[in-house]
Structures are given as C-alpha cells and as structure tokens.
Backbone atoms as SQL, in Angstrom:
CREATE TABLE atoms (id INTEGER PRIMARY KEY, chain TEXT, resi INTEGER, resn TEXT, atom TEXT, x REAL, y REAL, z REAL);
INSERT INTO atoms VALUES
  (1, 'A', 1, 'UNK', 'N', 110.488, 139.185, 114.645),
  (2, 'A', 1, 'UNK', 'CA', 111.173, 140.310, 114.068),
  (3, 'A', 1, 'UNK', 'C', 112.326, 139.814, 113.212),
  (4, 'A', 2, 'UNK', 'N', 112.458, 140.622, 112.037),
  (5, 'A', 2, 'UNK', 'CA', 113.371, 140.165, 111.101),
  (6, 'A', 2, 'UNK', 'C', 114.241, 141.038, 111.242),
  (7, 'A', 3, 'UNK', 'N', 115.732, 140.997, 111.019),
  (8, 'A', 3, 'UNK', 'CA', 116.834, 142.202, 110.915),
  (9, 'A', 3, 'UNK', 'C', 116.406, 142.427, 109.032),
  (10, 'A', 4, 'UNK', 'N', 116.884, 143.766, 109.100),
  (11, 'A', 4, 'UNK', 'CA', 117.069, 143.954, 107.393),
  (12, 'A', 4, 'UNK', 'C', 118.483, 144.156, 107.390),
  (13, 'A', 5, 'UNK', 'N', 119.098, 143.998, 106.084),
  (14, 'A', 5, 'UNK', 'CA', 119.948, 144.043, 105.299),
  (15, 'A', 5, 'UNK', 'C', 120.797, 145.406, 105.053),
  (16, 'A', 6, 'UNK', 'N', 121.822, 145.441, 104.738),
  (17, 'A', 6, 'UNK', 'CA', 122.229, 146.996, 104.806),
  (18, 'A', 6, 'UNK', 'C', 121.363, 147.832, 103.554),
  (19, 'A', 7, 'UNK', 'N', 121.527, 146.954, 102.375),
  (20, 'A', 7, 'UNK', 'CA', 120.806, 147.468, 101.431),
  (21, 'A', 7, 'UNK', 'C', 119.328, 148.117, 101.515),
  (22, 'A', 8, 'UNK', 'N', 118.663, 147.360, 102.853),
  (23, 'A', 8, 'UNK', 'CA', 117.008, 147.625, 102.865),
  (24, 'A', 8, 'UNK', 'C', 116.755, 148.325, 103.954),
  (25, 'A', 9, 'UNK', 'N', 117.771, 149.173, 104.406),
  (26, 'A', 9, 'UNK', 'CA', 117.890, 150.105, 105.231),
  (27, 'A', 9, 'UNK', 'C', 116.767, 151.528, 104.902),
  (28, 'A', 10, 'UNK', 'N', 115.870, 151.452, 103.580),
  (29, 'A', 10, 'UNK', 'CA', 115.697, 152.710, 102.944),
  (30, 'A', 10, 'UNK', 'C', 114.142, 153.209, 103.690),
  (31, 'A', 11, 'UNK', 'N', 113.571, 152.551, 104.223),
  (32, 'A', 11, 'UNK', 'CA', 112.254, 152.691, 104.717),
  (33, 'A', 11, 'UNK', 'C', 112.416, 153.892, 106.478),
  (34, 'A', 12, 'UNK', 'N', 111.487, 154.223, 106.287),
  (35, 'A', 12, 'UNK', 'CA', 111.138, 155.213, 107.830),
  (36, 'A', 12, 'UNK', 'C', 110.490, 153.630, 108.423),
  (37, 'A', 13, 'UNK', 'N', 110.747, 154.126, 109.890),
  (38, 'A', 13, 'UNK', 'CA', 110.870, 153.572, 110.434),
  (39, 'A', 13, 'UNK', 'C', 108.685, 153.869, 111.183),
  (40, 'A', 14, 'UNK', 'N', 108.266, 152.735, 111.330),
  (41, 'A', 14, 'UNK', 'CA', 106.716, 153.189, 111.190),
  (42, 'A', 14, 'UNK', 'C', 106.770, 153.828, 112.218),
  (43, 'A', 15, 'UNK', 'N', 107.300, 153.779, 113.845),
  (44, 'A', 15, 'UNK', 'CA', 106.557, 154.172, 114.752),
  (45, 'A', 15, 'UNK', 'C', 107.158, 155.738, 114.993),
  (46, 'A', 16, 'UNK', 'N', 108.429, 155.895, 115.521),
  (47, 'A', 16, 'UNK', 'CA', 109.172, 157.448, 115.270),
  (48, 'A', 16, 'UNK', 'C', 109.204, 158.192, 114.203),
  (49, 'A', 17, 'UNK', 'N', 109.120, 157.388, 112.650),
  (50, 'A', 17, 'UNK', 'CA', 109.070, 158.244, 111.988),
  (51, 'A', 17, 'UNK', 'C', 110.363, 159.302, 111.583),
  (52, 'A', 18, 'UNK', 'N', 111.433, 159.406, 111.964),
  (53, 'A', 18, 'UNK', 'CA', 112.859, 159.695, 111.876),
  (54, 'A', 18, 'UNK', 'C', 113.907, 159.110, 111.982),
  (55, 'A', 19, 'UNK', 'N', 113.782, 157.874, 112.092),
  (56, 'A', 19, 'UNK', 'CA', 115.622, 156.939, 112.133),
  (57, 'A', 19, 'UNK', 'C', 114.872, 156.294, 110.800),
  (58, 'A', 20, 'UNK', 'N', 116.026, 155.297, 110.209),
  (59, 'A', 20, 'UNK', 'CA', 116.131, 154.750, 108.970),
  (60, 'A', 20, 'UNK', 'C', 115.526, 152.974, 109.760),
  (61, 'A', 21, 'UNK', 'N', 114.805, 152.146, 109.313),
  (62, 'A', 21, 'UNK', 'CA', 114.066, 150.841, 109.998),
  (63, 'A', 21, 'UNK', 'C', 115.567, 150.058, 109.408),
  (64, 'A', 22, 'UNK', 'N', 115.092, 148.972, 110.582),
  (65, 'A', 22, 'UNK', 'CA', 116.873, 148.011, 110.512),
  (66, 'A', 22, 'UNK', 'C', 116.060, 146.657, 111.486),
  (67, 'A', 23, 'UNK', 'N', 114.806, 146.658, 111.744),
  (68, 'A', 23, 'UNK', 'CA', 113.709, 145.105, 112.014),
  (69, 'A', 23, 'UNK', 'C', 112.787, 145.274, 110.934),
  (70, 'A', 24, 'UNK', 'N', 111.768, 144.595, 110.290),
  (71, 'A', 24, 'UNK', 'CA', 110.500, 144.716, 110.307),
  (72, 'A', 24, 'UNK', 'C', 109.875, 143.414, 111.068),
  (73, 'A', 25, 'UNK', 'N', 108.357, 143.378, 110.727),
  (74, 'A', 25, 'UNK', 'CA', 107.948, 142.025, 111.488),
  (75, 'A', 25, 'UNK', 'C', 107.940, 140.965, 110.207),
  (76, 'A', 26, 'UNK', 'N', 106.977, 140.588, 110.398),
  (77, 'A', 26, 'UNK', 'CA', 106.908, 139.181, 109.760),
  (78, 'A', 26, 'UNK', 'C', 106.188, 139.451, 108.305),
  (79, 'A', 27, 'UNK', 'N', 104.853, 140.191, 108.556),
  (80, 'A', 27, 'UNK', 'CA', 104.571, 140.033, 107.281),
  (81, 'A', 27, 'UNK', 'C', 104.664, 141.822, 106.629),
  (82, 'A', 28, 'UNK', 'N', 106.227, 142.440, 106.960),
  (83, 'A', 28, 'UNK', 'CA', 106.409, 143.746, 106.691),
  (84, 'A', 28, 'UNK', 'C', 105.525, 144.997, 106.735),
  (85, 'A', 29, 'UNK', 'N', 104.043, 144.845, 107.606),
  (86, 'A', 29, 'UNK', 'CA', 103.406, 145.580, 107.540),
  (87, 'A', 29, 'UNK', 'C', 104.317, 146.608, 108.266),
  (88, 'A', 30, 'UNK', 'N', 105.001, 146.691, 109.420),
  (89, 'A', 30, 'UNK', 'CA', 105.274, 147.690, 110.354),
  (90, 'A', 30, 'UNK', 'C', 107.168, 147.347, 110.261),
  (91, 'A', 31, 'UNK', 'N', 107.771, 148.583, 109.946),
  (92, 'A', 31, 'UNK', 'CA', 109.538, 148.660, 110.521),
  (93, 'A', 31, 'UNK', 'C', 109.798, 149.464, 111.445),
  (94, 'A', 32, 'UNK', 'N', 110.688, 148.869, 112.281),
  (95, 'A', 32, 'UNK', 'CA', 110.979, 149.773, 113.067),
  (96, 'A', 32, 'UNK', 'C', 112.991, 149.908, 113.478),
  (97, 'A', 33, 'UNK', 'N', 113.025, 150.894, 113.870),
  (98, 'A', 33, 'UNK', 'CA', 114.151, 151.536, 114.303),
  (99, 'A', 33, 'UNK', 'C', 115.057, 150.347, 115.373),
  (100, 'A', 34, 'UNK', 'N', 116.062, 150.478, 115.872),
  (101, 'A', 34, 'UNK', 'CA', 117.203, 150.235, 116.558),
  (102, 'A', 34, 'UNK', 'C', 116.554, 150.468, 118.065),
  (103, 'A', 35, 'UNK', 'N', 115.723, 151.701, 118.249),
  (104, 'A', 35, 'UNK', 'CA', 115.033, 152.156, 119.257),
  (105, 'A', 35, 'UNK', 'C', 114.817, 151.078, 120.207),
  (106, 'A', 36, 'UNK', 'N', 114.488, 151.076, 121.600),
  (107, 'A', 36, 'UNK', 'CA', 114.209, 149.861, 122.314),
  (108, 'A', 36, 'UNK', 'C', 112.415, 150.298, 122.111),
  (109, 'A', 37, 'UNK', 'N', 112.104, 151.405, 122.519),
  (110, 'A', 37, 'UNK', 'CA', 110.520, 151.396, 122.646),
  (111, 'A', 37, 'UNK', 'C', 109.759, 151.311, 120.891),
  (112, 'A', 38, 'UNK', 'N', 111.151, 151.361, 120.079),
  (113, 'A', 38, 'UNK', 'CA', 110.238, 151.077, 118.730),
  (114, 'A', 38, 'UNK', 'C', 110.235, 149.733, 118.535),
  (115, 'A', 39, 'UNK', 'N', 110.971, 149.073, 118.916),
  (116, 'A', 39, 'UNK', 'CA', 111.554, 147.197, 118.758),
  (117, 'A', 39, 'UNK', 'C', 110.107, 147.084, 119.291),
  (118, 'A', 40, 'UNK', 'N', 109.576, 147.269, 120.644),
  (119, 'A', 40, 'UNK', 'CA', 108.782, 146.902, 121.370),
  (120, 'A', 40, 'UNK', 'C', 107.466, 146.988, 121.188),
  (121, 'A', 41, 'UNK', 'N', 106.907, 148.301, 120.624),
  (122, 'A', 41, 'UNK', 'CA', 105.685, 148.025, 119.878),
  (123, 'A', 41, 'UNK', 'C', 105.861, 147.415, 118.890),
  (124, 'A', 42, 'UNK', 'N', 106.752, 147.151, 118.167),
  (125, 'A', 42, 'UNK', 'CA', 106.888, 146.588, 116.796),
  (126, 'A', 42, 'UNK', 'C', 106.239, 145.095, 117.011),
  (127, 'A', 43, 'UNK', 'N', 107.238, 144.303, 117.988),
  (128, 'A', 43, 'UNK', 'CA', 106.694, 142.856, 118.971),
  (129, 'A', 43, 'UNK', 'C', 105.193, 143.070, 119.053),
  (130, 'A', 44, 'UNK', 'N', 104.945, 143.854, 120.022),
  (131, 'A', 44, 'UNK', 'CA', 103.443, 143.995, 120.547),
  (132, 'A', 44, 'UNK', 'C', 102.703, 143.832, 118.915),
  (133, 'A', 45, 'UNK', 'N', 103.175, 144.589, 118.699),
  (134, 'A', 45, 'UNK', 'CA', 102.011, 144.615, 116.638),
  (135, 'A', 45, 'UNK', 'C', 101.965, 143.702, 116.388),
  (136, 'A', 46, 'UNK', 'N', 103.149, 142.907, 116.103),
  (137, 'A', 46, 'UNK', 'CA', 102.977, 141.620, 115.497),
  (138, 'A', 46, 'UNK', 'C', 102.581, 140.417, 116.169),
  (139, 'A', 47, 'UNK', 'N', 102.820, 140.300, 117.433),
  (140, 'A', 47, 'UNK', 'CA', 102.027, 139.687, 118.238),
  (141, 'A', 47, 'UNK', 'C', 100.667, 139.603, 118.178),
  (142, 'A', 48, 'UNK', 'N', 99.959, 140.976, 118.429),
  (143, 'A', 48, 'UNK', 'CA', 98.984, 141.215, 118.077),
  (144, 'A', 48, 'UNK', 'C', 98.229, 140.720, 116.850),
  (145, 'A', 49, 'UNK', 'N', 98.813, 141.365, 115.521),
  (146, 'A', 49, 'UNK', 'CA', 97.853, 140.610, 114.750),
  (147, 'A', 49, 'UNK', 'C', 97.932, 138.957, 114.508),
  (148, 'A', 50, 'UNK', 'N', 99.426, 138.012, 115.055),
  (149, 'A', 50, 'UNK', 'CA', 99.211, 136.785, 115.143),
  (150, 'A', 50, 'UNK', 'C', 98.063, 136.395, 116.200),
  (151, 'A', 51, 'UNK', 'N', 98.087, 137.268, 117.071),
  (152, 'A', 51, 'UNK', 'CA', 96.672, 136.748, 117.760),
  (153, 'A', 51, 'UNK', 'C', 95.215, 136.712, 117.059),
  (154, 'A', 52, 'UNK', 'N', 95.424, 137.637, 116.622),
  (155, 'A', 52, 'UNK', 'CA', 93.653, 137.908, 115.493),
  (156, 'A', 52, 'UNK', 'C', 93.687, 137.539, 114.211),
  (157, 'A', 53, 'UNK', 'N', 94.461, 136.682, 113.760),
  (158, 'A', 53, 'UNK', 'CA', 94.665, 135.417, 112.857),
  (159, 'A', 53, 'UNK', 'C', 94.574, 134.476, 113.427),
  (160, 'A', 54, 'UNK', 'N', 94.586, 133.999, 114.649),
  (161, 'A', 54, 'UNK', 'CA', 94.046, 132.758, 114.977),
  (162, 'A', 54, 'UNK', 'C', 92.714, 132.670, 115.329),
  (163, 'A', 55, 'UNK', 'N', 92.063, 133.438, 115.908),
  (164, 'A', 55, 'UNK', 'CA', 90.959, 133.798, 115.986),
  (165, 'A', 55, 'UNK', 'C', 89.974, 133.244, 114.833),
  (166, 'A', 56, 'UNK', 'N', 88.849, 132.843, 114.652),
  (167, 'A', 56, 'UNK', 'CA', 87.951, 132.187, 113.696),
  (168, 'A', 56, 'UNK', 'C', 86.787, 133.046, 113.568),
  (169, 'A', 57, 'UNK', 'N', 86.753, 133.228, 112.314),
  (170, 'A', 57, 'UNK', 'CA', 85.616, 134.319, 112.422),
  (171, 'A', 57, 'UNK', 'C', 83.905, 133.387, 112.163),
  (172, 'A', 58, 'UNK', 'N', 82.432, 134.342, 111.857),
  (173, 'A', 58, 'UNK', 'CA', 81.446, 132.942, 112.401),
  (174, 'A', 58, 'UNK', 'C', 81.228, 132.550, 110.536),
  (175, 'A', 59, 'UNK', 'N', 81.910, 132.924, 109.855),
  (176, 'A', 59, 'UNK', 'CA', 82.054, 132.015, 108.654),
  (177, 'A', 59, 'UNK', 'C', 83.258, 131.183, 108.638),
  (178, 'A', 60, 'UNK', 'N', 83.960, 131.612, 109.332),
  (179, 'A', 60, 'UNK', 'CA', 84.909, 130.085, 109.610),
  (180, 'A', 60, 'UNK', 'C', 84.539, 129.033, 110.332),
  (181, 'A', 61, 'UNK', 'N', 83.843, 129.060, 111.340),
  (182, 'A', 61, 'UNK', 'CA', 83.087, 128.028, 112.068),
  (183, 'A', 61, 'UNK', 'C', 81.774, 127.161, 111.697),
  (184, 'A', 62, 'UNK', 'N', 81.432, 128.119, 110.466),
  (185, 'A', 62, 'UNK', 'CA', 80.197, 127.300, 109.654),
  (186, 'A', 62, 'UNK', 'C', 80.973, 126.384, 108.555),
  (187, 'A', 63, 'UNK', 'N', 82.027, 127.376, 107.843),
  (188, 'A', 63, 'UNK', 'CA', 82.837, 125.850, 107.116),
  (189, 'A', 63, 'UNK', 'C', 83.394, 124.703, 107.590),
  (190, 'A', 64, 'UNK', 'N', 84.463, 125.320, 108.270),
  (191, 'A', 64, 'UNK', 'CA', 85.097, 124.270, 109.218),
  (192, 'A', 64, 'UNK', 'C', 84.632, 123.328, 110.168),
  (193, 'A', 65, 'UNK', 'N', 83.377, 123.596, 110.875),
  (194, 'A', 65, 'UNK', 'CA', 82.694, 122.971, 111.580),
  (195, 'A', 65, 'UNK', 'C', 81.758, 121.884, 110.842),
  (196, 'A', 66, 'UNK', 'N', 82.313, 121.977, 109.569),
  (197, 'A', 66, 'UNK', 'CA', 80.666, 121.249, 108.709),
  (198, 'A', 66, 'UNK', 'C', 82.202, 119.989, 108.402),
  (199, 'A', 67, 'UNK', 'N', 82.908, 119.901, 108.301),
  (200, 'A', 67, 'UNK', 'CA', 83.817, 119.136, 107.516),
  (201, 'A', 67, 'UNK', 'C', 84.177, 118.152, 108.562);
C-alpha cells in the first residue's frame, strides 16, 4: 500500500465509495479510504492479484520450460 499525496486526494475511494482515497495499492487498480475495513480489503486485493501473477499459465510452461 502506497500513501497518496495531499494533492491526489481526488479519487473515491473503491470499496465505500464515500470518503476521499489517501492508500492505493501498487499497481493503482483499487484506493482506498483511512477506513480500517477499507485498508484491509485493499491488502487482501493486492495480495491477491500478486498471488495470480505468480502463478504460470500452460503457455508459460511451454515457453519457459523449453529454454
């Protein structure tokens, strides 16, 4: 989780949807609020999709596996 800036305060916040976002994650898909339960899915999200980026899909294992 990244803090934003006072300036980049301007986004809704993805999960409530009514406070002004003041984290996003990593690759800004999702912001979230000050909230503790918005911080927290926010983690879980981005967690999440770092998990299913590591993951290899079965055309990654036919390239990679050939090299």
């Amino acid at each position: 989780m990244y803090r934003l800036s006072k300036k980049q305060h301007g986004p809704k916040c993805t999960f409530c949807k009514t406070e002004r976002a003041t984290h996003r994650t990593k690759y800004f898909a999702e912001y979230s609020c000050m909230n503790q339960e918005c911080l927290d899915k926010a983690c879980s999200a981005e967690q999440h999709r770092e998990e299913s980026e590591n993951n290899l899909t079965e055309a990654d294992y036919q390239t990679w596996n050939q090299l």
